[in-house]
N, C-alpha and C positions, 0 to 999 in steps of 0.2 A: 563140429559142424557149425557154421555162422547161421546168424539169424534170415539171411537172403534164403539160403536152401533149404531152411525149416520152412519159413512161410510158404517157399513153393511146395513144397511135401507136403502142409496143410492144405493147400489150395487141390491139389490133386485128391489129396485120400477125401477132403472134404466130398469135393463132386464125386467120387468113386461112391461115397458113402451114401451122397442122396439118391445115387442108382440104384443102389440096392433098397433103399427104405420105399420106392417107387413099387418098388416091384411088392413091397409089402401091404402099401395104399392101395396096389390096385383089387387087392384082392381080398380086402376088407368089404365085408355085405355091407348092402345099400341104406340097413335102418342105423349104420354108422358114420351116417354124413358129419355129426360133428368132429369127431374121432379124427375121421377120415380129414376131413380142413383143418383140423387144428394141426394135426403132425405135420403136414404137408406144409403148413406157413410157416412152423416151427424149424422146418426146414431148409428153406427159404432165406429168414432172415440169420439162420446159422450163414449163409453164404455169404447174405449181405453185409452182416456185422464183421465178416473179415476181409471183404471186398472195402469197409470203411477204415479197418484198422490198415491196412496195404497203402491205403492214398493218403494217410494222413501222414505229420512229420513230428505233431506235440508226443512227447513222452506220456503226457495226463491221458488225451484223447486215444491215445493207440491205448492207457492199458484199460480205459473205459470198455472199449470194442472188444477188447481180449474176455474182459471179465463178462461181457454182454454174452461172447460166444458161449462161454465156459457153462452161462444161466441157459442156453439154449439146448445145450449138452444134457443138463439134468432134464429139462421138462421133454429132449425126445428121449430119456431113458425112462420115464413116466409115461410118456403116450405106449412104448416098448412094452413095457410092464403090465399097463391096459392088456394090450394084443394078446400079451401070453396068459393072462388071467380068465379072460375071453376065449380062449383055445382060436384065436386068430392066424396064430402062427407057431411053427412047431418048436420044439426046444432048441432042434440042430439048427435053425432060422434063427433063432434069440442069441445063442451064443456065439454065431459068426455076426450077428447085429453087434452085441456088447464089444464083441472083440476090436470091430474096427471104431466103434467107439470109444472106447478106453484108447485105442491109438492116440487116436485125436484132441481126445485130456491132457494124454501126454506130451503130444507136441507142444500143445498151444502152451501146458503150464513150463516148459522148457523155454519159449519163447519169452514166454513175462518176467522168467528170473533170468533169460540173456540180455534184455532191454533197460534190468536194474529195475523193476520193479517190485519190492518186498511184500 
C-alpha cells in the first residue's frame, strides 16, 4: 500500500474515530468538565496535527506531526483509561475504543517507516 492511501485511511478512521470518542464526551457527567475538554481537544489536535503533516512536503516537519499524533494517541488512551477507571464507559465501549485506536498506531507508525523515518 503507498503512503497516498495510508494517509487517506488515516484521515478517514481518524474522524470515524473522533465519532465515536463524541459519543463517549457526550455522556461524561457534568462535575467532569475538565475530563470532558481535555479529551475533546486531545482530539482535535489529533486531526490537526495530521491535517499539518498532509500539507507539508519537509521530511523533518511531516515526521514532527507524525510523532505529535502518535503523543496524542497515548494521552487519549489516558483520558480512555480515566473513563474506564471512573466506570464512565463500559468495557465493550473501551475495547471497541482501544481497538480503533491501536488501528490508528498502526497506520500512522507504518507511514513514518514508508517516508524513511528511523
Amino acid at each position: 500500500m503507498n503512503s497516498n492511501n495510508e494517509r487517506f485511511i488515516l484521515l478517514n478512521k481518524t474522524k470515524k474515530f473522533i465519532n465515536n470518542c463524541d459519543n463517549i464526551i457526550i455522556n461524561l457527567p457534568n462535575k467532569e468538565n475538565s475530563l470532558r475538554n481535555n479529551f475533546k481537544n486531545e482530539l482535535y489536535t489529533l486531526l490537526k496535527n495530521l491535517m499539518y503533516y498532509k500539507d507539508n512536503y519537509s521530511i523533518n516537519i511531516k515526521s514532527k506531526y507524525l510523532m505529535e499524533y502518535i503523543i496524542n494517541i497515548d494521552m487519549i488512551d489516558y483520558y480512555l483509561e480515566e473513563c474506564i477507571n471512573k466506570k464512565y464507559i463500559s468495557e465493550k465501549e473501551l475495547k471497541k475504543t482501544l481497538k480503533l485506536l491501536s488501528e490508528l498506531r498502526s497506520i500512522c507508525l507504518g507511514i513514518y517507516k514508508s517516508i524513511g523515518i528511523k
